[in-house]
C-alpha positions as CSV (number, residue, x, y, z in Angstrom):
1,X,14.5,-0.8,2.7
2,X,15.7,0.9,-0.5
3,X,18.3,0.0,-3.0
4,X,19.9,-3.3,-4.1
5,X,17.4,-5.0,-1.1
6,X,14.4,-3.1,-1.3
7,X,11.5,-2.4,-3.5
8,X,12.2,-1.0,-6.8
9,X,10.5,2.6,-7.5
10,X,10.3,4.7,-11.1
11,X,11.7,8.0,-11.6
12,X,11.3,10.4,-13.9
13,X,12.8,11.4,-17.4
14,X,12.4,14.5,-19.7
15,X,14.3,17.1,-21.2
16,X,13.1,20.6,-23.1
17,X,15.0,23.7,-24.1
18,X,14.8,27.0,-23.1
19,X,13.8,29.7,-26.1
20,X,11.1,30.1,-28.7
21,X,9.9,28.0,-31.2
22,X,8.1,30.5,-33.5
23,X,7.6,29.3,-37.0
24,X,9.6,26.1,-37.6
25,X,6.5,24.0,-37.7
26,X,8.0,21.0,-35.8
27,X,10.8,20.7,-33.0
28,X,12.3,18.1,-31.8
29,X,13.4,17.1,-27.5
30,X,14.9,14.1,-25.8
31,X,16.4,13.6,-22.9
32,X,17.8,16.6,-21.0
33,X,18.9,19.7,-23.2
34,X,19.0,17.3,-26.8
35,X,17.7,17.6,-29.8
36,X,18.4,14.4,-31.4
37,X,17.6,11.1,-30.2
38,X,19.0,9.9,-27.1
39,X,19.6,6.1,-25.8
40,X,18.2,5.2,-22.6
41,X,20.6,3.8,-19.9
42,X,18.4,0.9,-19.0
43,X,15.3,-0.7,-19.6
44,X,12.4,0.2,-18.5
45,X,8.4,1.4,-19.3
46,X,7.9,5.0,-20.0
47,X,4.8,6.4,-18.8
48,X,2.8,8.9,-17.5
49,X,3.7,11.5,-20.4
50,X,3.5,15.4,-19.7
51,X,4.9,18.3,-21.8
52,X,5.0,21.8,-20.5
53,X,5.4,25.5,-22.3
54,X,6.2,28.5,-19.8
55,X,3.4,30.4,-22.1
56,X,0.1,29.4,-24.1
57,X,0.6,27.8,-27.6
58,X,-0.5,29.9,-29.8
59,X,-1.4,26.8,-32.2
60,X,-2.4,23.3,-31.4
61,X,0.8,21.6,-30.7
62,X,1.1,17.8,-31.5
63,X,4.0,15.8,-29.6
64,X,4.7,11.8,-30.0
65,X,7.4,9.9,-28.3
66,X,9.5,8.5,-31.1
67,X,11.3,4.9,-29.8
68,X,14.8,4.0,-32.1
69,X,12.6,6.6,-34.8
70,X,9.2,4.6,-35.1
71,X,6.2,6.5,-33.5
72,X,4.4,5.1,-30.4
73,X,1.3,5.1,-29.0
74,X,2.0,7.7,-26.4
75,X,0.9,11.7,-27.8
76,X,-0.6,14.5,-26.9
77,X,-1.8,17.4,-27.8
78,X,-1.7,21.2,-26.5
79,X,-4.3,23.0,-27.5
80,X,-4.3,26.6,-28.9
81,X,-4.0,28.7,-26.1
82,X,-2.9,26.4,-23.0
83,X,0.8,25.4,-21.6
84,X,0.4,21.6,-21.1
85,X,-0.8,18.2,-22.6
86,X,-0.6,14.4,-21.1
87,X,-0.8,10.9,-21.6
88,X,-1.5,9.2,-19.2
89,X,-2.9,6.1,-21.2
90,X,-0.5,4.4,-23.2
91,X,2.9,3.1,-21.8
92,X,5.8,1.7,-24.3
93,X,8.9,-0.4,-23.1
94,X,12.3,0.3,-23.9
95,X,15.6,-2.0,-24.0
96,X,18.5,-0.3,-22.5
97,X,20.3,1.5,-25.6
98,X,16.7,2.3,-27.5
99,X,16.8,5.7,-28.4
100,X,14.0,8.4,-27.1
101,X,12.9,11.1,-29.1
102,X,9.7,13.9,-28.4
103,X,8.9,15.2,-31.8
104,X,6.7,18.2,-32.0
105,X,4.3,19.3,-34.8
106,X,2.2,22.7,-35.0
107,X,1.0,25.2,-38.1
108,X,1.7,28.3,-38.5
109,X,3.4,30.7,-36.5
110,X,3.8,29.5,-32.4
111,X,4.6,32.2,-29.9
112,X,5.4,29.0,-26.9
113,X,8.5,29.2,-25.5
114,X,10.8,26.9,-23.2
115,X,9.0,23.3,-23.8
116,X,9.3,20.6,-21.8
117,X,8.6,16.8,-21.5
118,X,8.8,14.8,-17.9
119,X,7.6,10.9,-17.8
120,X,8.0,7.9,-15.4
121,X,10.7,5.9,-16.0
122,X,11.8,3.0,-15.4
């Protein structure tokens, strides 16, 4: 059975943009196409972090889940020169209405284009 009756499952969240991020030294992501922070429709754990670039980073790229603006415990990091990171660690729970943000950090000039973030949810 599925639905009302049956077991509940988790799905996935994420969001990205297409395009370069170059030399801005930080970008932001939340869900879907959104740069600013984004409530969730219901609660739920977020896990199971990934972020993906269509190209190598050209400079160690830092990205933290943000909950309602405070950093949690989930990050990771791409290294100079790949396209993906995870966390598959640390799990943070959200209330329906707490906002979701991925911030990204780097230095220097980044040639990565079109990130993305996908986790489990709920």
């Amino acid at each position: 059975s599925t639905g009302a009756t049956g077991p509940s499952g988790s799905g996935v969240v994420g969001g990205g943009f297409g395009g370069a991020i170059w030399n801005f030294s930080s970008f932001n992501m939340s869900l879907y196409a959104q740069a600013t922070a984004t409530p969730m429709i219901q609660a739920g754990n977020l896990a199971h972090f990934t972020v993906h670039f269509t190209t190598n980073v050209s400079s160690n790229t830092t990205l933290v889940v943000e909950k309602n603006g405070a950093v949690t415990s989930i990050t990771c990091t791409v290294p100079r020169n790949a396209n993906t990171c995870s966390d598959n660690t640390h799990t943070v729970a959200f209330a329906a209405s707490d906002t979701v943000l991925v911030h990204a950090t780097y230095s220097g000039l980044n040639r990565a284009i079109n990130p993305s973030w996908s986790a489990t949810y709920p």
